[in-house]
C-alpha positions in Angstrom: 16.0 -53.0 -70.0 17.3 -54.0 -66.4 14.5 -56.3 -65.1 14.2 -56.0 -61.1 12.5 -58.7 -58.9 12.6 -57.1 -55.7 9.0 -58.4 -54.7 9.2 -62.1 -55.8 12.5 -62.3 -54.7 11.4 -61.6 -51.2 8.5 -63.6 -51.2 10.5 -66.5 -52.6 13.4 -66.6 -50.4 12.7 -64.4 -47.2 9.8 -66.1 -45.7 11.3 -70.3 -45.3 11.9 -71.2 -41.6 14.4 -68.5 -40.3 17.6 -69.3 -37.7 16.6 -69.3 -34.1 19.8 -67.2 -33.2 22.5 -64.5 -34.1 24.2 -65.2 -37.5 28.2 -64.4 -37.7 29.9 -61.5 -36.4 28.9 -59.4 -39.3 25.6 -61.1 -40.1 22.0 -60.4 -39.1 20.2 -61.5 -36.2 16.8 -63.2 -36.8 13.9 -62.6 -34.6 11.8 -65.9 -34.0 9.6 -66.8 -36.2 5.7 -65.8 -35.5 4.6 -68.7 -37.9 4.2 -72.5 -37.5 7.8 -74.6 -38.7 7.5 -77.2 -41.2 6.3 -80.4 -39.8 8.5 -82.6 -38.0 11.5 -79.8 -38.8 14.1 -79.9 -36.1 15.6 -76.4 -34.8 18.3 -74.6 -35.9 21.0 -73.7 -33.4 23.4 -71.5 -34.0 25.7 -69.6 -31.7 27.9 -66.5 -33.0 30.9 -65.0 -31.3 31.5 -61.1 -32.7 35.1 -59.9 -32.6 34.7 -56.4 -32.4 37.6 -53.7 -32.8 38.6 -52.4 -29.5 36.8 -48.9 -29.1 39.7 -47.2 -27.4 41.9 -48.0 -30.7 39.5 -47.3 -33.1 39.7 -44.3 -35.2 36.0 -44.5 -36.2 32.7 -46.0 -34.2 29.2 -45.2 -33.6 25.7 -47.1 -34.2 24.0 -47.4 -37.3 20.1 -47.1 -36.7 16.9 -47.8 -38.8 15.1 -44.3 -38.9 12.5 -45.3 -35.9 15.3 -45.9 -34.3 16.0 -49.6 -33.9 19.6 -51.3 -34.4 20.7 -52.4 -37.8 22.9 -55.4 -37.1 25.3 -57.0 -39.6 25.5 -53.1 -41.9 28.6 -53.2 -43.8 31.0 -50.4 -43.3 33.4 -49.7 -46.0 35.9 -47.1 -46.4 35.3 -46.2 -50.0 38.1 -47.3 -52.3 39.5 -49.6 -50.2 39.3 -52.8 -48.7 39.1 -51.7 -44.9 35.8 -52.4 -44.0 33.6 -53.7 -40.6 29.7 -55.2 -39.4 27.8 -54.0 -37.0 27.3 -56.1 -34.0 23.9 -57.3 -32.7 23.1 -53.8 -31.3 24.5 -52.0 -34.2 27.4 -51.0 -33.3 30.7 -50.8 -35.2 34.7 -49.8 -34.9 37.0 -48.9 -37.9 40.4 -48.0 -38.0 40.6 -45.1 -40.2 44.0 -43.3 -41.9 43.3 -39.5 -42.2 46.8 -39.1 -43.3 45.6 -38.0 -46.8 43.1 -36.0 -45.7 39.2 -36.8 -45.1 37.6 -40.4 -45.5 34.4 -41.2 -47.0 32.6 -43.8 -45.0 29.7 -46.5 -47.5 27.2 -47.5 -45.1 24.9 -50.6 -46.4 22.3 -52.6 -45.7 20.2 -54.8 -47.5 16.6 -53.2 -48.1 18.0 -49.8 -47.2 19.5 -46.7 -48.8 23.5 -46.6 -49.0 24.6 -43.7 -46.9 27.6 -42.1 -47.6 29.3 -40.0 -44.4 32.5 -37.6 -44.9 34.7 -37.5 -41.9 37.7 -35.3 -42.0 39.0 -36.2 -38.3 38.1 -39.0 -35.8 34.8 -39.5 -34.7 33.9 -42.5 -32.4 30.4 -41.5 -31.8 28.8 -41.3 -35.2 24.9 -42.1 -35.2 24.0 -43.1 -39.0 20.7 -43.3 -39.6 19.3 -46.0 -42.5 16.6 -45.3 -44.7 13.9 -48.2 -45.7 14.5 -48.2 -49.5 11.1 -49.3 -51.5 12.9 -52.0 -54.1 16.5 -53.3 -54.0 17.7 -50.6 -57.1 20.5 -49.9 -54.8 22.4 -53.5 -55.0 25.8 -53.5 -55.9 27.0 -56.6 -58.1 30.2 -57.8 -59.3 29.1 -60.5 -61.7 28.1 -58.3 -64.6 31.5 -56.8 -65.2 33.5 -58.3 -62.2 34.0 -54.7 -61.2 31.7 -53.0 -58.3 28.3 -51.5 -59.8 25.1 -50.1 -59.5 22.5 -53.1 -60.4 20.9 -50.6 -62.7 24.0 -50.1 -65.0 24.7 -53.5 -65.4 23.9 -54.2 -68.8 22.3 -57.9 -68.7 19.6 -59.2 -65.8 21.1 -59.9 -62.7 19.5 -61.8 -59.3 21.1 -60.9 -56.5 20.2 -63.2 -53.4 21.8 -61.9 -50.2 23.2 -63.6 -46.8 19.9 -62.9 -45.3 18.1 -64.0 -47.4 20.6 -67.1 -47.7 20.3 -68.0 -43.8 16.5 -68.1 -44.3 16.8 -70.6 -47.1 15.5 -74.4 -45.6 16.1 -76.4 -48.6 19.1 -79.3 -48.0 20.9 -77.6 -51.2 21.0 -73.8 -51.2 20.6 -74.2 -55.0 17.3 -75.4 -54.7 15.9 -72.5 -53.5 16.6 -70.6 -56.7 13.8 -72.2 -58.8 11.8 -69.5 -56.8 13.6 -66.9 -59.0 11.8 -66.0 -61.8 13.6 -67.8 -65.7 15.4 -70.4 -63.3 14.7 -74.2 -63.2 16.3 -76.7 -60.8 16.7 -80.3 -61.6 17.4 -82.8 -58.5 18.8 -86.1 -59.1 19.4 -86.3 -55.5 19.4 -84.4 -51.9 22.5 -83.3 -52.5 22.8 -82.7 -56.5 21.3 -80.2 -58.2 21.9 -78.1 -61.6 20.2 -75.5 -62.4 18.8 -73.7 -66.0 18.4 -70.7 -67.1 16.2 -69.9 -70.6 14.2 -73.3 -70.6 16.7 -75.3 -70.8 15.9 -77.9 -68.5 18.2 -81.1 -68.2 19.7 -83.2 -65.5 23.0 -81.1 -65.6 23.2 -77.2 -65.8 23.7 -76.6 -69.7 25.7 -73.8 -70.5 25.6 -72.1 -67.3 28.8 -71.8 -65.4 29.1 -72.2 -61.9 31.9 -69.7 -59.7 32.8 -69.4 -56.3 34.6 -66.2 -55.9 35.2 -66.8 -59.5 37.0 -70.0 -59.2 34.7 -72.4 -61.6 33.1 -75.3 -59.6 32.5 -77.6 -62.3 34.7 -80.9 -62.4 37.5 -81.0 -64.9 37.2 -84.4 -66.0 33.8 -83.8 -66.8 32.8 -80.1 -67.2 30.1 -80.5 -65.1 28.9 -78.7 -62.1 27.8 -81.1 -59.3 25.5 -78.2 -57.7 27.1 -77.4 -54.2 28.1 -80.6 -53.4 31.9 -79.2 -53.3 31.0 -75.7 -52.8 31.0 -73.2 -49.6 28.7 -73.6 -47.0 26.1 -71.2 -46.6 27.4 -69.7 -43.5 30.1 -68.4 -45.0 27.9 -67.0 -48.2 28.1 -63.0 -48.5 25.2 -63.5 -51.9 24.4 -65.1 -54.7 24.3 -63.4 -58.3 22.4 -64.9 -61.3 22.9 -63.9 -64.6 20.1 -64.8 -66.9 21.5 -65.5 -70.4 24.5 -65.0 -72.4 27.6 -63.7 -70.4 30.4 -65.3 -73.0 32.4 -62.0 -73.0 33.4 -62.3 -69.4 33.2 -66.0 -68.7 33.8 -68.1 -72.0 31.3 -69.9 -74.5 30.2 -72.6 -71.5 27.8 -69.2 -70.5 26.0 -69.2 -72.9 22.5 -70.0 -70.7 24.0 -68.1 -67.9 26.3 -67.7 -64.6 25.8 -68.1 -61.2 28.4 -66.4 -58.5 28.9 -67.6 -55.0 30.8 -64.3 -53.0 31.9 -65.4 -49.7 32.1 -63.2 -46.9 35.4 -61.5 -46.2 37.5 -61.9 -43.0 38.4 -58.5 -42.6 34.2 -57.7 -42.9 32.6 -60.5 -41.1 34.9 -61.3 -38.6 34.3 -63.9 -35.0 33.2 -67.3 -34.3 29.5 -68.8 -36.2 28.4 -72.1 -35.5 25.0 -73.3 -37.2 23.0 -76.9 -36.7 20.3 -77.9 -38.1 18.1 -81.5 -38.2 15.2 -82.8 -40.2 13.0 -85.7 -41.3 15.0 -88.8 -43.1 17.7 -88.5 -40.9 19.3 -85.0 -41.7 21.8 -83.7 -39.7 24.1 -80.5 -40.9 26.6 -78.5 -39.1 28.6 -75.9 -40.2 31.2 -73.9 -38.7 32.9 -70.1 -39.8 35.8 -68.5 -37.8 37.3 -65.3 -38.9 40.3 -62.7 -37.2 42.0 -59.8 -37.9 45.7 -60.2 -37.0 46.6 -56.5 -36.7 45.5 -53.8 -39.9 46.9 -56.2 -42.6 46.2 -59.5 -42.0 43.3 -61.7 -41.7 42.4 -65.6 -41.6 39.0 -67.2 -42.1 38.3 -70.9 -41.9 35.2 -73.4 -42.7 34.2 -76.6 -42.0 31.0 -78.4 -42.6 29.4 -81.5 -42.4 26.0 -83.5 -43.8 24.2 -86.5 -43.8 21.0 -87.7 -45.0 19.0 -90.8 -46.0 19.1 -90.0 -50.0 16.0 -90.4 -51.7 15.8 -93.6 -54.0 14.4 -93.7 -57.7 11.5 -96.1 -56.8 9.4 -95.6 -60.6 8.2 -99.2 -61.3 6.3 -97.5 -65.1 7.3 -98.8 -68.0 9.8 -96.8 -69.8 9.0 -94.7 -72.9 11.7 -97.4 -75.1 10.0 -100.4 -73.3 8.7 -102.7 -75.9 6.2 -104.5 -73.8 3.8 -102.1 -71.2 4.1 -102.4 -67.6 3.0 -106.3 -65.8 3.7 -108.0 -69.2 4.3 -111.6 -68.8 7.1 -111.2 -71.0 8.6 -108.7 -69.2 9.2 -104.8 -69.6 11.7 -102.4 -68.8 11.1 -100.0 -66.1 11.8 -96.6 -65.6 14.0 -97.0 -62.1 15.0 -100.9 -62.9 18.1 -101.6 -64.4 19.4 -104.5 -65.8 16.5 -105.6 -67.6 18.3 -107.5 -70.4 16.1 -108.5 -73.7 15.8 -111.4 -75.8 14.1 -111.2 -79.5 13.6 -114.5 -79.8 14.0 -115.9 -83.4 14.6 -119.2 -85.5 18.4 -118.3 -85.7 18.7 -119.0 -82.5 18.1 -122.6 -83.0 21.4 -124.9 -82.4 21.8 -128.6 -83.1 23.1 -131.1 -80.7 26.8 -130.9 -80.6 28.6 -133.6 -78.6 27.2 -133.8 -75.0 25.2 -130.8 -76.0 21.6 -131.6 -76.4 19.9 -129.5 -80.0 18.0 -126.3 -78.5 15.3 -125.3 -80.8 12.7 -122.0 -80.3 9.2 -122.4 -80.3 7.6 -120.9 -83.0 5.1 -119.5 -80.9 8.1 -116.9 -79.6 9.4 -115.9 -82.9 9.3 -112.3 -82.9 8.6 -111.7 -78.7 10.3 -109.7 -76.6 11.6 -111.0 -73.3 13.0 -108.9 -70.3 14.7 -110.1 -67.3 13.6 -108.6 -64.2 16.4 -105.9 -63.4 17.3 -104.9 -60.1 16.3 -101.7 -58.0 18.4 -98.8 -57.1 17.9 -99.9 -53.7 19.4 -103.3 -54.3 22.3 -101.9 -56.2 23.2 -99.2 -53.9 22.8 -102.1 -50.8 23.2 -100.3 -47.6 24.9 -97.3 -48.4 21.7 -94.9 -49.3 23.2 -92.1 -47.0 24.0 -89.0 -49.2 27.0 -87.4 -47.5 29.4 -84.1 -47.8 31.7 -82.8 -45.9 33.7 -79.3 -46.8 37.1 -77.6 -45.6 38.2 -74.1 -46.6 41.2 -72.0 -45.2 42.1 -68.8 -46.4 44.6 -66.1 -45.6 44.7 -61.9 -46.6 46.8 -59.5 -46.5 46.1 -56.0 -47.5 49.5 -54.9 -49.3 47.6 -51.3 -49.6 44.7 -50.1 -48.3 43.4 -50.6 -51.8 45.4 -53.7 -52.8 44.7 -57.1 -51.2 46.7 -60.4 -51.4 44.5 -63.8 -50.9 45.8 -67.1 -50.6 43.0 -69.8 -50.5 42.7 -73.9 -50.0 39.7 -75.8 -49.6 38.7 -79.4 -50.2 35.0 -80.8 -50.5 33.7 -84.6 -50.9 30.6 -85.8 -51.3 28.5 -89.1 -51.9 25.4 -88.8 -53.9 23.4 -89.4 -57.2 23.8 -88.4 -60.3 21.1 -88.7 -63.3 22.5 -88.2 -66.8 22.0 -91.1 -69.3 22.2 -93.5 -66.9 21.9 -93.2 -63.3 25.7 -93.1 -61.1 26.2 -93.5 -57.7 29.1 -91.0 -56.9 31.3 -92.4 -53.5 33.6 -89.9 -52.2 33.6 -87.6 -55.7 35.4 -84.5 -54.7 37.8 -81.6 -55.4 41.1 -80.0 -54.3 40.8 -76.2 -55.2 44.2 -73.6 -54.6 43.8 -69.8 -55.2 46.0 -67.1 -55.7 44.1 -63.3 -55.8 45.7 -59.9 -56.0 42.7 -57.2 -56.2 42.2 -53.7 -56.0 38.9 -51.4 -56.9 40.0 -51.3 -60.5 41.1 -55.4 -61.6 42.6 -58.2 -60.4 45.0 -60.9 -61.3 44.0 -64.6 -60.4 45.4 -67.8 -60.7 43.6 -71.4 -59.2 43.6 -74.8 -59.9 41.1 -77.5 -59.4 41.8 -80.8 -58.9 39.0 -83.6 -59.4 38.9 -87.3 -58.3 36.0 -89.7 -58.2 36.6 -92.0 -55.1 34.8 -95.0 -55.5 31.7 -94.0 -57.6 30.0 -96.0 -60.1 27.0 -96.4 -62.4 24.6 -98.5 -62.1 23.7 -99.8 -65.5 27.0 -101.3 -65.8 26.5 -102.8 -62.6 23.7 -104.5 -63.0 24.6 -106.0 -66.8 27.9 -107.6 -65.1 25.8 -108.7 -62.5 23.1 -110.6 -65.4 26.0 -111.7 -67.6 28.1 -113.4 -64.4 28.1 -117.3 -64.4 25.4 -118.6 -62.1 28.0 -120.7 -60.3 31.9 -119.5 -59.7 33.8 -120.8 -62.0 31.3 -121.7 -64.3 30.5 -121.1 -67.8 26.5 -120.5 -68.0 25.5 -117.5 -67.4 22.6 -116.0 -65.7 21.1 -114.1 -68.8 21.8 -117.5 -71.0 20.2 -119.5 -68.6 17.2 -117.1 -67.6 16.1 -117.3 -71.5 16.8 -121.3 -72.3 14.6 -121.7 -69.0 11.7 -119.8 -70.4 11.1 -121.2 -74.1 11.9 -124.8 -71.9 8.9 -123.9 -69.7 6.9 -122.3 -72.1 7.1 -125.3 -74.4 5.8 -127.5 -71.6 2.9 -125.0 -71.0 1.2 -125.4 -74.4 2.5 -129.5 -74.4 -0.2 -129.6 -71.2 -2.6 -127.6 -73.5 -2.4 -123.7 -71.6 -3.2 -120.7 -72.9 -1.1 -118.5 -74.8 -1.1 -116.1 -71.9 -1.0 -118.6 -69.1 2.1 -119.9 -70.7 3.7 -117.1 -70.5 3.1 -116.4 -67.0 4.3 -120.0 -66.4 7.5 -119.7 -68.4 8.3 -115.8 -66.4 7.5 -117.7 -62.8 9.9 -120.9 -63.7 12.7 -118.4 -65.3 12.7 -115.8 -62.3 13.3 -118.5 -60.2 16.8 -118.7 -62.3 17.8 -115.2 -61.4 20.4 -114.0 -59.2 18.4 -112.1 -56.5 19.7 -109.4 -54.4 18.8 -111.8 -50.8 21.3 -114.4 -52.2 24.8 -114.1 -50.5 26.6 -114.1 -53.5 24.7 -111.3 -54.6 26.3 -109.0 -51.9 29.5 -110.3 -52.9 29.6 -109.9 -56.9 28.2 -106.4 -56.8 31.1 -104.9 -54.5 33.4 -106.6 -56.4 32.2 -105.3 -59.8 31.4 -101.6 -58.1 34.8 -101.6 -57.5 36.5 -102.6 -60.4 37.2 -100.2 -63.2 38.3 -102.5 -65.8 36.6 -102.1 -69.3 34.4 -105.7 -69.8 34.0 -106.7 -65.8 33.6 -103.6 -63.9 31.4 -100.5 -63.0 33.7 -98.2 -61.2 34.2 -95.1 -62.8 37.8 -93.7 -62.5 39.0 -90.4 -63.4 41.7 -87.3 -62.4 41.8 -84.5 -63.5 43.5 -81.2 -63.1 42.7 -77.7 -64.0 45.1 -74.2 -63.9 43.3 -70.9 -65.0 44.8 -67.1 -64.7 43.3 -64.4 -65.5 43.6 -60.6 -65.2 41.6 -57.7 -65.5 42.1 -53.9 -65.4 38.9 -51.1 -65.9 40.0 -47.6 -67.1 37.6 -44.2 -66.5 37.6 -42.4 -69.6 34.9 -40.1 -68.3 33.2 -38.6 -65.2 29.4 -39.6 -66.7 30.1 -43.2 -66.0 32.3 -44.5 -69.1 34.9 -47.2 -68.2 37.0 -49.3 -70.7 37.6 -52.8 -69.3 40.6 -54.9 -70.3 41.2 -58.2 -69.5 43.0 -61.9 -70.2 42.6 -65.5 -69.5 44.3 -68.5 -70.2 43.4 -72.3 -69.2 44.7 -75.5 -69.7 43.2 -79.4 -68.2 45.8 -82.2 -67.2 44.1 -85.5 -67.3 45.8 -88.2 -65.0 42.9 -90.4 -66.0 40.5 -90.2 -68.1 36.2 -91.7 -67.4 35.7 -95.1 -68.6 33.3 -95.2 -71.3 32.4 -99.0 -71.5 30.0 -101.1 -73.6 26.9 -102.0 -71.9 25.2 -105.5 -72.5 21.5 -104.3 -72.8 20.5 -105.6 -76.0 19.2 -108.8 -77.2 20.9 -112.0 -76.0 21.0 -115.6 -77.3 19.0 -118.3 -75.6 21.6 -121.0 -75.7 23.0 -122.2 -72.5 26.7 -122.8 -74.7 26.7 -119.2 -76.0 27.1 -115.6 -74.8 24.5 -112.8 -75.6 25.0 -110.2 -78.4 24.4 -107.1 -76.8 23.8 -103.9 -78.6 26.3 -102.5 -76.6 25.3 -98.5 -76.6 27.8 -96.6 -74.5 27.0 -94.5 -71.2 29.7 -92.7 -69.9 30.2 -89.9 -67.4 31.4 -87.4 -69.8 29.4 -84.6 -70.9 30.0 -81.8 -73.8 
């Protein structure tokens, strides 16, 4: 049975901070807010400019009104079976160019949260008054992602959340996918400000399994990777028409990777939401975002819509100092422990094979028998440290499109749009992503009944890394340049040295060990030494297998598909046909490199033996 959330959905996403002004041409104005902002929350500013039809050439106008009365703006005028469509303007008012060539035209009235209204005209009329009534749930949505036709929510046969551009503009979150853990069956994981995924079906993980991501049904997610870095490379929300959620399987439409689920970005359509938008918006930890929408009719055929947008915030930074779950000493150990947001914590089981005779100049290097069997960590480095002064998490989007309506019923689009970003990902390990971002082309010839499409999606990484990898070439680099000793060799040699002393000068077991950690950490490379600085951005940026922690990939991918929907009968029975092909180019591929986390020998002549377990960006 169709389930409907009409209540929660409203309570979840209607009542964050609204706009303080108009919303595009086509959109709805907000009135100010009668309830206290969020603390510290900087206003929104946002200035539209409405191109409205000229009256005098308009085949069609009037008002559409609420039934006490009041202006409706941002309605959606549509003449049904075609494309040819208009918005009401702040005081409700609309123009339409109408062909009553083939005899009378049927006008679809909308409005979120009220009854469609359907008006027959069989001549001109430029002073139609169409009156809107409240409707008590949202039964009356009309969704595309269900069958990627038009249709009544009610007949789409899985459970669909529809989230629409007013209730998008009153979303406050930095991410507008954030917002839709309010929706009932939907978690959100963030690794960062900027990156989110989201679940369907209690399957919670860092990354969005199994549910596909679609902007105007061109799939988000990054070639090289399959994986959907939230709206990082999206559209901005200004230019957002809704948001559909399919909860569950939808395999039949979109392919085996929704199985969990689909979510469906539609953007708003130049010939619809046509003029000038502008929206700006500030916050706590530096947050400034500003987006920008224009949209023109050129004439009854053509239209052109462009986006641009812009962020920048002071990311949040994994700062867990608990002992992780593998860790096999507990947290403030004098031997050391792995912690949950520390990396680089490189281990040393000591034992008697580590022992080493003298060999020429080489003095013999024996264990003490008191460390046979212990487990010694270095002290890794913070996220803070690694990342260095670069903990801004940035994006910045470009999107131009062109249509042409070949038929009233037939539209040509043409689309290119661009989107980079700088943030963090969590998967097995933790990456810092520099410039990740995506070149997207799309080619769309719809009517009412199908569509052939054809895009591509191109995916490059800029200069991201991960930070594992970073900080186990920064413990395994020689303490001096050119050198042969290296830190982790000389961190462990330095603590059975010390702790032998300790117990010579009759210490405690315990007060040892603290004495040994003290005299080794003095060994380490720390993140205030120069050289630090220096060995980290050259290791960030190098993406050679052994000595770097860059992570390099390119990837490109070409889909077309087509669809055609037949009525076989008037009591709602349609047969829907359709086709898809795909096929991935990788120009290069993500470096999946050994990691030196495991135990490593205590002798200042030879290298650790790491257990080498492999993190890489690629996900299945």
């Amino acid at each position: 049975m169709q389930q409907i959330y009409p209540v929660l959905l409203a309570a979840a996403l209607l009542p964050a901070a609204p706009v303080a002004a108009a919303p595009t041409g086509s959109g709805t104005p907000q009135r100010p807010s009668t309830t206290k902002a969020a603390a510290k929350r900087k206003p929104v500013v946002r200035k539209t400019v409405h191109n409205a039809p000229d009256p005098a050439e308009a085949t069609v106008g009037g008002v559409v009104l609420t039934n006490t009365g009041d202006p409706l703006p941002g309605a959606t005028i549509f003449i049904k079976g075609t494309f040819i469509g208009t918005s009401t303007d702040q005081l409700g008012k609309f123009n339409l160019n109408a062909s009553f060539d083939n005899g009378p035209v049927e006008l679809l009235v909308a409005y979120v949260g009220f009854e469609t209204q359907l008006v027959k005209l069989t001549n001109r009329d430029n002073l139609l008054s169409v009156v809107l009534a409240p409707s008590a749930t949202l039964l009356n949505e009309t969704v595309v992602s269900a069958s990627r036709v038009e249709e009544n929510i009610l007949r789409a046969p899985v459970t669909i959340d529809k989230v629409s551009a007013r209730q998008i503009e009153r979303i406050s979150t930095p991410e507008v996918l954030s917002a839709l853990g309010q929706l009932p069956g939907v978690d959100v994981n963030s690794a960062s400000m900027l990156f989110t995924s989201v679940s369907t079906r209690g399957f919670n993980t860092a990354k969005s399994e199994r549910v596909i991501q679609l902007v105007d049904y061109m799939d988000t997610a990054l070639p090289s990777l399959n994986l959907s870095p939230g709206n990082l490379v999206g559209i901005p929300e200004l230019d957002m028409e809704s948001i559909e959620l399919i909860h569950g399987p939808a395999s039949a439409l979109y392919g085996a990777n929704a199985l969990s689920g689909v979510i469906l970005f539609n953007s708003k359509d130049p010939f619809v939401y046509d003029g000038l938008s502008v929206r700006l918006r500030g916050g706590e930890r530096s947050l400034l975002d500003g987006q920008v929408r224009y949209a023109k009719k050129l004439g009854e055929k053509f239209a052109i819509k462009l986006n641009a947008s812009a962020f920048q915030a002071n990311d949040w930074i994994a700062d867990n100092r608990e002992a992780a779950s593998f860790s096999t000493n507990a947290a403030g150990s004098p031997l050391g422990y792995d912690a949950v947001s520390s990396y680089g914590e490189i281990s040393n089981v000591f034992s008697p094979y580590q022992n080493r005779p003298a060999t020429g100049t080489t003095p013999a290097y024996k264990v003490n028998p008191e460390l046979y069997g212990k487990t010694v960590y270095m002290p890794g480095f913070t996220e803070a440290e690694l990342i260095g002064p670069d903990q801004k998490t940035k994006s910045y989007r470009l999107q131009g499109a062109v249509s042409y309506l070949i038929k009233d019923d037939l539209k040509l689009t043409l689309e290119a749009k661009r989107g980079v970003g700088t943030s963090t990902y969590q998967n097995q390990s933790r990456f810092r992503i520099k410039g990740l971002g995506t070149n997207q082309y799309r080619a769309e010839l719809k009517s009412s009944k199908g569509f052939i499409r054809a895009y591509s999606t191109e995916d490059f990484t800029g200069n991201s890394y991960e930070l594992t990898q970073l900080s186990a070439q920064l413990q395994n680099s020689p303490t001096a340049e050119g050198g042969s000793t290296k830190y982790t060799q000389q961190y462990f040699y330095t603590f059975n040295q010390a702790y032998t002393q300790a117990r010579s000068a009759n210490m405690s077991v315990e007060a040892a060990q603290v004495a040994a950690k003290a005299a080794a950490d003095a060994t380490q490379l720390k993140a205030s030494d120069p050289r630090f600085a220096t060995l980290r951005d050259k290791i960030s940026n190098d993406d050679q297998p052994g000595r770097g922690a860059q992570q390099n990939f390119n990837s490109f991918l070409n889909d077309i598909s087509a669809q055609r929907s037949f009525k076989l009968s008037d009591a709602g029975t349609d047969l829907i046909l359709g086709a898809r092909t795909a096929n991935t180019a990788w120009a290069r591929a993500a470096s999946c490199l050994p990691i030196p986390t495991g135990s490593a020998s205590a002798t200042m002549s030879t290298a650790p033996t790491p257990n080498s377990p492999k993190a890489c960006w690629t996900t299945t």
